[in-house]
LODREN-802378 format. One record per residue (C-alpha): residue number from 1; y, z, x. Coordinates in Angstrom, 1 decimal, decimal comma. Each point is the difference from the previous one (the first is absolute). Example, Ala and Ser with C-alpha at 12.3 -4.5 7.8 and 13.67 -1.06 7.14 Angstrom:
NODE | n | py | pz | px
NODE | 1 | -4,5 | 7,8 | 12,3
NODE | 2 | 3,4 | -0,7 | 1,4
***
This chain:
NODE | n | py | pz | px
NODE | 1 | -1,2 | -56,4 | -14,6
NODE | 2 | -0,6 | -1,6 | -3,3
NODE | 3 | -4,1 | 1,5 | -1,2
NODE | 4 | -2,3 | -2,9 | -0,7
NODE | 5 | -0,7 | 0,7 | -3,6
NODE | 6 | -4,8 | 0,2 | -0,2
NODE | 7 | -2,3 | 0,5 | -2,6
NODE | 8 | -3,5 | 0,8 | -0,2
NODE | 9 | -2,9 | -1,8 | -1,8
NODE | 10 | -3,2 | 1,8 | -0,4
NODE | 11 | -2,9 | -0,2 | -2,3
NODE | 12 | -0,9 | 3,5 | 1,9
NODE | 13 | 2,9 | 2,7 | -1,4
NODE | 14 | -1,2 | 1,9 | 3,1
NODE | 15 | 0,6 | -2,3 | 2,4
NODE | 16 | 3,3 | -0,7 | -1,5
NODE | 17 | 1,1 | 3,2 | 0,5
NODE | 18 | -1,3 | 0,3 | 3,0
NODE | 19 | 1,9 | -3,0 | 1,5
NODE | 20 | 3,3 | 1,2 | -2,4
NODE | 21 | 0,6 | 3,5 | 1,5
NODE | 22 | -0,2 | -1,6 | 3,4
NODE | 23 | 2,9 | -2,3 | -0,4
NODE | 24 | 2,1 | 2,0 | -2,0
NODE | 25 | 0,6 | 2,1 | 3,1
NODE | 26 | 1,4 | -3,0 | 1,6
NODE | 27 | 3,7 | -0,7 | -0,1
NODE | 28 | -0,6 | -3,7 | 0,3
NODE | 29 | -1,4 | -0,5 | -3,1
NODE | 30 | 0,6 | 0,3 | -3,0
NODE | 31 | -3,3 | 1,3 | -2,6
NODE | 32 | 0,2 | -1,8 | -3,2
NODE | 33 | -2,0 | 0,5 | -3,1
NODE | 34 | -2,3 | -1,8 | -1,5
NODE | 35 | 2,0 | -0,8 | -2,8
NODE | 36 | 2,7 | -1,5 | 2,5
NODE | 37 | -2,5 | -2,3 | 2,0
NODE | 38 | 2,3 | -3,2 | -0,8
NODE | 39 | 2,9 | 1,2 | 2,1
NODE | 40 | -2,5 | 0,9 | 3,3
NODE | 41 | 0,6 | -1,9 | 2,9
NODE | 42 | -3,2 | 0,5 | 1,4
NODE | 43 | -3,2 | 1,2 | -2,0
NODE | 44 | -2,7 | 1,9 | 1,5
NODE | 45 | -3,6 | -0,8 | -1,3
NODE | 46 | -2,6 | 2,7 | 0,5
NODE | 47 | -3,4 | -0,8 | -0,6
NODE | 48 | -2,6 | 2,7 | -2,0
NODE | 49 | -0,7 | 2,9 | 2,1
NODE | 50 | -3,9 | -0,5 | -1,0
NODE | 51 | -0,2 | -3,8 | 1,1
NODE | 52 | 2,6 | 0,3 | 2,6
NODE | 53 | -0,2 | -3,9 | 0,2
NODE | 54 | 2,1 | -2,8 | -1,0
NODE | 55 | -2,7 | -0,5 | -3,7
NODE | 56 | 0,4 | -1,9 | -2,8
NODE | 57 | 2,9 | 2,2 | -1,8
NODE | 58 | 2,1 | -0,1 | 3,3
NODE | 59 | -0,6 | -3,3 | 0,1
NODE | 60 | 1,4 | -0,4 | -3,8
NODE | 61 | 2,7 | 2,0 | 0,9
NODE | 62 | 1,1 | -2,4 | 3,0
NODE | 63 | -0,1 | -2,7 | -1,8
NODE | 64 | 2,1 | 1,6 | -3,1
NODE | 65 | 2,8 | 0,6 | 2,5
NODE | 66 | 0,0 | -3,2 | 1,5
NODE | 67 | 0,7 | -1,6 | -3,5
NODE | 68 | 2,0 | 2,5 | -1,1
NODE | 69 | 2,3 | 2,1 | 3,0
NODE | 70 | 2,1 | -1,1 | 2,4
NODE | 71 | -0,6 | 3,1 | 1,9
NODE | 72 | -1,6 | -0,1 | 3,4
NODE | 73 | -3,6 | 1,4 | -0,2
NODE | 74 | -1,4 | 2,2 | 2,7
NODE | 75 | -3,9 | 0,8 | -0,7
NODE | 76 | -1,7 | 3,5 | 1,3
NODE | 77 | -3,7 | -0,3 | 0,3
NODE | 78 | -2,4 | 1,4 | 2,3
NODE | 79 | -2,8 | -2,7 | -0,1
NODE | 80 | 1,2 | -4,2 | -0,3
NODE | 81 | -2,4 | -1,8 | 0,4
NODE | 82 | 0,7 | -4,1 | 0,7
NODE | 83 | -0,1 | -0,8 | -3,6
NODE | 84 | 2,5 | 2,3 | -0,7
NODE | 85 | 2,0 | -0,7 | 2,6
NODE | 86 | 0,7 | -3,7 | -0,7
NODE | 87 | 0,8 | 0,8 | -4,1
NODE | 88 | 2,8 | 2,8 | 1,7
NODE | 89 | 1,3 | -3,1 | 1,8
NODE | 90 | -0,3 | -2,1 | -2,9
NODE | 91 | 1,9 | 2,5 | -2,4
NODE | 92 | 2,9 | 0,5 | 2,4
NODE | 93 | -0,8 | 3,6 | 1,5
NODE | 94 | 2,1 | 0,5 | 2,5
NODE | 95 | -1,3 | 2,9 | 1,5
NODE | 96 | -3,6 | 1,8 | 0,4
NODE | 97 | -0,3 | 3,4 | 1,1
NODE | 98 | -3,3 | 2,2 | 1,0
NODE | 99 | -0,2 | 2,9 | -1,9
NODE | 100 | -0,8 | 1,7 | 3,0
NODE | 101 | 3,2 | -1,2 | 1,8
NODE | 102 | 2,5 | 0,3 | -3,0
NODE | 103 | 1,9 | 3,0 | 1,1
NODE | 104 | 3,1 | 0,4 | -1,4
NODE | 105 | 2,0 | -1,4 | 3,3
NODE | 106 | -2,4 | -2,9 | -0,5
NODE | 107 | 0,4 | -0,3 | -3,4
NODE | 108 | 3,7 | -0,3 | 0,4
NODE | 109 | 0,1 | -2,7 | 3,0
NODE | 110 | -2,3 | -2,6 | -2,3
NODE | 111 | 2,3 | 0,8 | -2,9
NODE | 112 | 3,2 | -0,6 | 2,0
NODE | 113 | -1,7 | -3,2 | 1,7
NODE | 114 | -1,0 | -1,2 | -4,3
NODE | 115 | 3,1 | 0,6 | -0,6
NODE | 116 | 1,7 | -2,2 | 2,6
NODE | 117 | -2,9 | -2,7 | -1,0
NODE | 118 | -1,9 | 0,8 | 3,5
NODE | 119 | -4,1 | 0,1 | 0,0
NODE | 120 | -2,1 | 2,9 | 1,1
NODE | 121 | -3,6 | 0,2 | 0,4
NODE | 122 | -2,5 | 1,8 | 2,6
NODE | 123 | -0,4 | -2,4 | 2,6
NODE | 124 | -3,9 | -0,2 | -0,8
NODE | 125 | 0,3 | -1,0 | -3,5
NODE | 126 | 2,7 | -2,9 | 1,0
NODE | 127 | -2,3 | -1,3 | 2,3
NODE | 128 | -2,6 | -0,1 | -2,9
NODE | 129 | 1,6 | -1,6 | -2,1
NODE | 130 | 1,6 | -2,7 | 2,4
NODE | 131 | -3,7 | -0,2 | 0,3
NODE | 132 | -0,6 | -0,7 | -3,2
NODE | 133 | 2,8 | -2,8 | -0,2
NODE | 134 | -1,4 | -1,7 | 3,0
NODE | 135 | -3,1 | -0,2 | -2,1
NODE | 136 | 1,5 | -1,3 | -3,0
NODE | 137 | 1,7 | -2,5 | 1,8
NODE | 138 | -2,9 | -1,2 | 1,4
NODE | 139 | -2,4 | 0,2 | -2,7
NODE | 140 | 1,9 | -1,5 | -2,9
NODE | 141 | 3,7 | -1,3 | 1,7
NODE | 142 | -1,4 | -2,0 | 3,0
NODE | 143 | -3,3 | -1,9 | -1,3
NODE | 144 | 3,2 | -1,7 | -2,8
NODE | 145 | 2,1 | -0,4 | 2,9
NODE | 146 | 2,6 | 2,4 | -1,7
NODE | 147 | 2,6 | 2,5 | 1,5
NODE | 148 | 1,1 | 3,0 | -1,2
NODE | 149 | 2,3 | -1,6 | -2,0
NODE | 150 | -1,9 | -2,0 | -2,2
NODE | 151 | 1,0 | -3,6 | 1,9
NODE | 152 | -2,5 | -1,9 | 1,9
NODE | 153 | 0,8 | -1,3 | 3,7
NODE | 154 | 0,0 | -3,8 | -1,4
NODE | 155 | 2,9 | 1,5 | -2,8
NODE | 156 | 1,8 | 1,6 | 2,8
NODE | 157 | -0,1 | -3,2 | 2,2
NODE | 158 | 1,4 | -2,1 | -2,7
NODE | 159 | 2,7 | 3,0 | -0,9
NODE | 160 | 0,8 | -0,2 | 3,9
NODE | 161 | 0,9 | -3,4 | -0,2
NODE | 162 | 2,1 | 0,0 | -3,5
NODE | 163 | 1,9 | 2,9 | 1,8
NODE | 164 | 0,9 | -3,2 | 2,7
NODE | 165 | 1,2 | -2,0 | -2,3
NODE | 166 | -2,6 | -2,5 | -0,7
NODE | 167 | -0,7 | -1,5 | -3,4
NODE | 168 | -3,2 | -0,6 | -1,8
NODE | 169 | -0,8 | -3,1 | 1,9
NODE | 170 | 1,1 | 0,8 | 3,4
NODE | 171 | -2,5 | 3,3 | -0,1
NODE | 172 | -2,4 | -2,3 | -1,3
NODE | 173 | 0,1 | -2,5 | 3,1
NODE | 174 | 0,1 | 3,0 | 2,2
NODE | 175 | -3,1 | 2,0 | -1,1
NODE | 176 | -2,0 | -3,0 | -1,1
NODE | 177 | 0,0 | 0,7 | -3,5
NODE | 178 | 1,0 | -2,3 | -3,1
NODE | 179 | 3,1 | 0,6 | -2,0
NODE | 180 | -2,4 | 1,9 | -3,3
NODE | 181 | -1,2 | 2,3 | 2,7
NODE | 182 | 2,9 | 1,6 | 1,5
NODE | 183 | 1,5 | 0,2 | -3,7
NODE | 184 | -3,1 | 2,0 | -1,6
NODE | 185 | 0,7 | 2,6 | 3,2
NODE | 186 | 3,4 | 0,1 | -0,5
NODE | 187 | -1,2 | 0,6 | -4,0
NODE | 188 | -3,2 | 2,2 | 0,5
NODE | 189 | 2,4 | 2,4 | 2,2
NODE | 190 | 3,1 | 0,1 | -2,1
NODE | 191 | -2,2 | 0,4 | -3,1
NODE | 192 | -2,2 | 2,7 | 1,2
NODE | 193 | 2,8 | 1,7 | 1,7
NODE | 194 | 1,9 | -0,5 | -3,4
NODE | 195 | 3,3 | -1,1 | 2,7
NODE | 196 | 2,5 | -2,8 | -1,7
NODE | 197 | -0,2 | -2,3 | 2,6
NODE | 198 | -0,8 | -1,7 | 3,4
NODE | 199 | 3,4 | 1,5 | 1,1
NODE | 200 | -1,4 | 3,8 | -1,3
NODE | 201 | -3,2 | -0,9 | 1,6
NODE | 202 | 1,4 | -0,2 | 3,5
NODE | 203 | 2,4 | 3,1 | -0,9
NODE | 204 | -3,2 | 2,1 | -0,5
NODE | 205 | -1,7 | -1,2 | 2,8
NODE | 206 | 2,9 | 0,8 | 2,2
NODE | 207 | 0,1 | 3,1 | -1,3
NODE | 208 | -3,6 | 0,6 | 0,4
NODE | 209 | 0,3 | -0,7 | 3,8
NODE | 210 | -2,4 | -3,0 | -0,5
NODE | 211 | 2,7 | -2,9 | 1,4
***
């Protein structure tokens, strides 16, 4: 079996070690240095033993490799609170581990699930944080009667009806709207979605499940 090539992040040298002696004991994976963080597949962040929360330098740190790494990022905390939990999500972590639960079996099944692009998280924490996506959605998404997605259900109508086959006029007869109307959403979407066209419009939206 090929080993899933890790490496660990840790402002904490401790906890780093900690977390490196574990998984070098593990045939599946393979322990980079520091040094050789580029070529991880997955990346282990650890937060400071002292905090042992997901604070501001984790939070830099998150960030850094979302810009920077391709790797898949696994996070090892023991307390996440909410606002913690929706910047992980935001950044791309993949994973989120208990330090209290990170044995080294454990350890190794989130790697192997990063590495194949899989999620894990305590089933607690993802129910907080769908939590917390319900409430943005409903605090900020539905009072501009916006999805997910950034289009609003009057974009999506018109995009339903392009994908038909109608033309400008033709979707304007049909939802009551003049000609300028159904041309500034077609605009305001393609423009703010930076897409090429009507045609890339309904491509997305397709894509998106929306039509």
């Amino acid at each position: 079996m090929e080993r899933v090539a890790v490496s660990v992040l840790a402002e904490d040298q401790i906890s780093r070690s900690g977390v490196v002696s574990q998984l070098r004991q593990r045939p599946e994976l393979w322990v980079l240095q520091e040094s050789e963080q580029e070529r991880a597949t997955v990346v282990f962040v650890v937060t400071d033993s002292v905090t042992d929360s997901v604070d501001d330098r984790t939070v830099v740190l998150l960030r850094r490799l979302r810009r920077t790494s391709a790797a898949r990022v696994v996070l090892i905390a023991s307390r996440v609170d909410d606002a913690g939990l929706v910047t992980a999500a935001e950044c791309g972590v993949l994973g989120v581990l208990r330090r209290s639960e990170a044995s080294p079996d454990r350890i190794v099944q989130v790697a192997l699930l990063a590495a194949r692009g899989e999620s894990s998280m305590p089933s607690d924490l993802l129910a907080r944080l769908l939590a917390q996506v319900g409430k943005m959605h409903q605090q900020l998404l539905d009072p501009r009667g916006l999805s997910y997605t950034g289009m609003s259900s009057r974009e999506i109508g018109v995009l339903k009806l392009v994908a038909d086959g109608m033309d400008t006029r033709e979707i304007a007869e049909n939802l009551s709207y003049s000609e300028r109307t159904v041309k500034n959403i077609l605009h305001d979407v393609t423009s703010r979605l930076q897409l090429r066209n009507r045609t890339h419009a309904v491509a997305y939206a397709l894509r998106q499940g929306l039509i």
